[in-house]
N, C-alpha and C positions, 0 to 999 in steps of 0.2 A: 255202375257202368251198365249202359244198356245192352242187350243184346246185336242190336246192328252194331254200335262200337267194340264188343267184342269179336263180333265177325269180322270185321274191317282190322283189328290188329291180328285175328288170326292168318286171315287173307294177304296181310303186309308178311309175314313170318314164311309162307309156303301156299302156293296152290295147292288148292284144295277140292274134289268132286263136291257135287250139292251134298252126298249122303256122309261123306268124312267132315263138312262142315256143320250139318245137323249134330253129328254125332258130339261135335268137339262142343259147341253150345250146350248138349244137353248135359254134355261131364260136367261142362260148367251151372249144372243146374237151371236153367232158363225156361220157365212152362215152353210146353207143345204151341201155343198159341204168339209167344214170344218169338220161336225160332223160326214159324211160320213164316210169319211177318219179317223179318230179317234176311231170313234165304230169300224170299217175294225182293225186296230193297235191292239186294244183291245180284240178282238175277237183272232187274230194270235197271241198276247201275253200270250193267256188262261185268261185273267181278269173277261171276263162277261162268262157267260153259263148258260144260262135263265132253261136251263132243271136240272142240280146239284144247282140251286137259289133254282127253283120251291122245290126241294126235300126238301132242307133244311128248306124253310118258310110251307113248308105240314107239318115238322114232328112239326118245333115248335109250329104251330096252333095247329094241334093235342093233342099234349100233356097238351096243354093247356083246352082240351075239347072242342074245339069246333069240328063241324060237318063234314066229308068229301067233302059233297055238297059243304057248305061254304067255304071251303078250296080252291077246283076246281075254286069255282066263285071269289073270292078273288084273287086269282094267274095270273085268263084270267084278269082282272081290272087292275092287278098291271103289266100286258101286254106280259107275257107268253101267245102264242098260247093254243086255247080252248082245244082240245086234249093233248097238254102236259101237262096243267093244271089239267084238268082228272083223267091223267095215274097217275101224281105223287102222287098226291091225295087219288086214290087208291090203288099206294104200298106200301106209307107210310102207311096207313090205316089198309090196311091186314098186313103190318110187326107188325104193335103195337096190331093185334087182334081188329080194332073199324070194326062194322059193317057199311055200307052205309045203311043210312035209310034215308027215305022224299024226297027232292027235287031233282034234277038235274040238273048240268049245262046247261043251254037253249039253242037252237042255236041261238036263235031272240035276245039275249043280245047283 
């Protein structure tokens, strides 16, 4: 199996960020230059897009109650860049009316 076909059945199983699909490739042992290329495929097929993931896992935490903060910080972990973590965090936030209270995404995380 090549590496794109393994991305392509992991991508069929659950959305995934660009860095949770590197990752899952490399468990599967596939060189650096294998996943490369794959995530690149993936990326020009329209598969991954870490900023519509980001929106999507904001609005379902949200709705779920939890925090905006926690949201942001949740999304940079699950390997969306800290700023787009943020932003989605707070449009889904203001689309559903939650106010951002408490903590902040850190930049020392």
């Amino acid at each position: 199996m090549t590496a794109v076909e393994k991305a392509l059945l992991l991508l069929a199983r659950k959305s995934r960020t660009e860095l949770e699909l590197d990752s899952a490739l490399e468990r599967a042992r596939f060189s650096p230059e294998d996943r490369k290329s794959a995530l690149a495929r993936m990326r020009e097929l329209g598969y991954i897009d870490d900023r519509e993931l980001a929106r999507q896992r904001a609005r379902s935490l949200l709705e779920r109650g939890k925090k905006p903060w926690f949201v942001a910080r949740k999304l940079a972990a699950q390997g969306v860049p800290r700023e787009e973590a943020r932003a989605a965090a707070a449009q889904v936030a203001a689309e559903l009316g939650v106010a951002w209270e408490g903590d902040d995404i850190s930049e020392d995380e």
